[in-house]
Each structure stands twice: as structure tokens, then as C-alpha cells.
Residue, then its C-alpha position, 0 to 999 in steps of 0.5 A: x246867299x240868294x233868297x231863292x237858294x235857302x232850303x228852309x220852309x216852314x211845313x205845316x200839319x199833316x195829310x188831310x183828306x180834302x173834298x176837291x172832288x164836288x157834287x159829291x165826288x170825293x176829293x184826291x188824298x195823299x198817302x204818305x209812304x216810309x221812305x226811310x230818309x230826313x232829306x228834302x226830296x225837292x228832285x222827283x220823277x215818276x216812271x210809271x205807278x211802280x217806278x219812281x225816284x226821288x233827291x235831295x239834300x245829302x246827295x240823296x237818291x231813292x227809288x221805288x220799284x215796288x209802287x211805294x211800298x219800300x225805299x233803297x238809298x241810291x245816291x252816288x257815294x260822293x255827293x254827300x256834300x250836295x243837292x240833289x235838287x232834279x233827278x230825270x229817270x227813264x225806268x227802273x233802272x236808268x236815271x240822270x241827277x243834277x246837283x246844283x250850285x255855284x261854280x263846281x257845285x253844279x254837276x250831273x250825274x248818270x247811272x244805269x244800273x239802278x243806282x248801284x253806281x254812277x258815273x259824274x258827266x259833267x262838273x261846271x268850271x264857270x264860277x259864274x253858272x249854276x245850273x237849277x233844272x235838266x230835263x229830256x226829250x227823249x232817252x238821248x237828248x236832253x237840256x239843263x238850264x243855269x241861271x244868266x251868264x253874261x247877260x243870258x241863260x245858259x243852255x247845257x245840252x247832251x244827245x247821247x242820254x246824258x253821257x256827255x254834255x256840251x254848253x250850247x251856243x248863246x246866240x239864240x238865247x234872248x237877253x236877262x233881266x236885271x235880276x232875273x233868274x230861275x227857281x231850282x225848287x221842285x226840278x221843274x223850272x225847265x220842262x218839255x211836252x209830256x207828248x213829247x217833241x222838240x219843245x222846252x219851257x223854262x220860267x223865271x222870277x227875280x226880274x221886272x216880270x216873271x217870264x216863261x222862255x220857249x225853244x221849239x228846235x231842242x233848245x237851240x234857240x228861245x223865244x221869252x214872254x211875260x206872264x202875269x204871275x208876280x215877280x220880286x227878289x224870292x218871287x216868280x214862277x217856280x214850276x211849269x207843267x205843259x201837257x202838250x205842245x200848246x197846253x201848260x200850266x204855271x205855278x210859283x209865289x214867294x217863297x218869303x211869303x208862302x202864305x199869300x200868293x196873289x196871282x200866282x197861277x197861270x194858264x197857257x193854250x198856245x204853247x207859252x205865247x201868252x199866258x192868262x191868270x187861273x180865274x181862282x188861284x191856289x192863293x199860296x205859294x206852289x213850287x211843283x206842278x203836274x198834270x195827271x196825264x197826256x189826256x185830260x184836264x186834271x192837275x195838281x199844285x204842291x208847296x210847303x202849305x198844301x196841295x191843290x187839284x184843277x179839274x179843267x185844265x188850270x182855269x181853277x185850283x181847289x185844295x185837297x191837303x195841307x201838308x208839306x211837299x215841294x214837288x209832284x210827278x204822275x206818270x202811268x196812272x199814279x202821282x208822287x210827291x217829296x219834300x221836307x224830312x224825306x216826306x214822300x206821297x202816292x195820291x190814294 
């Protein structure tokens, strides 16, 4: 088994109100909500500050409707052999699961009944592909990324909200590196401008360096670029966040070694070109990534050792938490984490 696929991390302590906020302001707080599941939530998207769904281990899928305050378990009924690893919703009642996995472990799944059922679109037939990561556009067109095939990333794509999907040709796709490979840890190895368009980023590890790949015609073709975070067998980027088209946000690590992560946070303010070390980095590993909203430059970090806040942008991290989560979404104002033994938080 891959390193980068053992679920295991260890969790350490619980919520702990921080003082991220300086001169005085006080610091961002996690309230961790019931969610009535033992899952690992790793998949996560938040719809607005009363909608959000939530996957996992288990075939898990919940959902709130009402802010936080109650969880329905939603998950298809046939996927309980699977990881739910990303989910991608659209309201409250529409939604896009993927499971991931080698050969035929690596499904999609949609539902647009609010999960009352779903409908499997797509079971991968190639032993060699495993898909890590989907994300949309828009509510028609959307992507998921598998790890290298034949030498190169491969690119699934669907234009009709994810009721089909069709593998896109691998001409536009540069060449791997050895070993090189994406994180599926928080579903947000593959990501698109929270302002929308025809942008996407996906990043990697595993490789000579970490790299971060971008695609500005709806994931046809893909340029790729260094970045200075650490690479190694469990270590990479591990989530990406762009608030628009030219501004985004890198986090990662090891996950070996959750404790140090030298280096491991990065800014880009030219759409993924280039890529700059933050000045102070949140020093342990980080699987998810978010920023607060299109305008602005608040942003959060989570991993199994805490929670980290930037208020310029990415420049600086500060941590706020030392509990254990694996990802992070904000959307309509509120921001949601998930993780290890159905942990689930709405920042206070």
C-alpha cells in the first residue's frame, strides 16, 4: 500500500480557543458540532452558512440543512466498502461523491434528491487509474484527476453536472515524474477559482519536486510549475485554495511526519506560475485549505496537529487550534471542518 493512502494519523487534543486575532482582536475558534458518525470525514463542501455536506470512510455521507445543528446520514447504500474521500455539492439538495481507489474502487456517485438516492455515473475499468480529487466549474461542467497513467495525470471530465463522464484526451497533459502523484486527503488536490471560470490547479508530491499543474480551457490542456514546498514519498502539497484567478494558496507536508513541516506553505499571485515560501509557515503538516471568501485575505489551514489562520493572504499563518481535522470549506460567510471519528466544526 502507498504511504500516502494509510488513513491513520494521529489526533491530538481538543478545541482550544486561540489568540490568532493580535492587537487585542480575538482569534478564530472552532465549535465542534454532533454529527452522529465515527467516520473520517476527509471529503467536505460547504454550500452557504446553513448547507454543508460532509464524507468519508464507510461510504459516509452527511449533510446539514439547518447550520450545524443536526446531521442526516446520507451515503449511498452500496458504498460501504468505500472512501468517500471528496464530495462537491451544489445546494442542499444536489451533490457529486467521489470514492477513490484502484481500478474499480474509484467511482462517482450523484444525487439530486438530497441524498435520499443516488445514482453511480461513473466505475473506473483501468487497474492502472485511481482517482484522488473532482471539482466543478460550474453546475454543468466539472473534472476529476487520477494519479499518472502511462506516464501522465489523467483527466475525467463531465459537461452535464456530472451525469456522465468521459476520459479526456492525454495530449495536453505534460509528462509525470518519477514517482509523482496527487494527495487524496481533504478533496482538495484539484481545485478551481472560487470566482469562477475556465481555470483548475491540481498539486502533487511524491516526485523530484512538488509541483502545482494549471489548465485555463476547462482542463483540456495543463501547464506544470515547481513550487518550493518539500517533496518525498508521503510528502508534497496536499491541498490548494485560489481565491481567483491569479491568487491561491498551497499547503502540504508529510504526513509521516505531521509534526515539522519545514517550508510547507506557499503563495501564488500569478495564477500558479510561480510560487513563493509564506515568510512564516504553519510548521506542521496541513491537509486542507480554504480561504474565507472571494474578497479578502483571511484564510485557514487544518491538519491532524491544528488549525492555522492568515490574515494577509497566505504571507503568514498563526495557529488557532490544536485539534484534529483534515479539511476546511467556507462558503456564505460560515467555514466548516471534518475529520477523524466524525469530527465536524463550524468556526465561532
Amino acid at each position: 500500500m502507498r504511504l500516502r493512502r494509510a488513513a491513520a494519523v494521529i489526533a491530538l487534543g481538543a478545541v482550544v480557543v486561540g489568540t490568532a486575532g493580535g492587537f487585542g482582536r480575538p482569534g478564530p475558534s472552532w465549535r465542534v458540532l454532533d454529527s452522529g458518525s465515527t467516520a473520517r470525514l476527509r471529503g467536505l463542501s460547504a454550500v452557504d452558512e446553513r448547507v454543508a455536506w460532509a464524507s468519508g470512510t464507510g461510504g459516509t455521507v452527511l449533510r446539514t440543512v439547518d447550520g450545524g445543528r443536526t446531521w442526516r446520514s446520507v451515503g449511498p447504500p452500496d458504498a460501504a466498502d468505500l472512501q468517500l474521500r471528496d464530495i462537491e455539492a451544489f445546494d442542499a439538495r444536489r451533490a457529486v461523491a467521489l470514492s477513490i481507489g484502484e481500478g474499480e474502487q474509484s467511482r462517482l456517485y450523484l444525487t439530486d434528491d438530497g441524498g435520499a438516492t443516488w445514482t453511480e455515473t461513473f466505475r473506473n475499468p483501468d487497474p492502472a487509474a485511481f482517482y484522488d480529487c473532482v471539482a466543478f466549474f460550474d453546475r454543468w461542467h466539472g473534472i476529476a484527476l487520477s494519479d499518472p497513467v502511462d506516464g501522465r495525470f489523467r483527466i475525467l471530465a463531465t459537461q452535464d453536472g456530472g451525469r456522465h463522464w468521459s476520459v479526456q484526451p492525454g495530449d495536453g497533459m505534460p509528462a509525470a515524474l518519477d514517482g509523482e502523484f496527487a494527495f487524496a486527503a481533504s478533496g482538495t488536490c484539484l481545485v478551481t477559482a472560487r470566482s469562477g471560470g475556465p481555470d483548475a490547479w491540481f498539486a502533487t508530491g511524491g516526485g523530484a519536486a512538488a509541483r502545482v499543474f494549471h489548465s485555463g480551457d476547462y482542463g483540456r490542456h495543463w501547464s506544470a510549475a515547481a513550487t518550493p514546498v518539500p517533496s518525498g514519498a508521503s510528502a508534497g502539497i496536499y491541498s490548494l485554495a485560489f481565491r481567483d484567478r491569479r491568487t491561491g494558496i498551497a499547503v502540504g507536508g508529510d504526513f509521516a511526519a505531521p509534526a515539522a513541516a519545514p517550508d510547507g506553505a506557499a503563495t501564488t499571485r500569478d495564477g500558479g506560475r510561480s510560487w513563493a515560501v509564506a515568510r512564516t509557515v504553519p510548521g506542521e503538516y496541513r491537509s486542507g485549505a480554504a480561504w474565507r471568501s472571494e474578497r479578502g485575505d483571511v484564510a485557514y489551514a487544518v491538519g491532524p496537529t491544528g488549525s492555522d489562520v492568515s490574515y494577509d493572504g497566505g504571507r503568514t499563518w498563526t495557529r488557532f487550534d490544536t485539534g484534529s481535522f483534515d479539511a476546511v470549506a467556507c462558503a456564505g460567510g460560515a467555514c466548516w471542518a471534518s475529520g477523524e471519528s466524525g469530527r465536524l466544526a463550524r468556526l465561532r
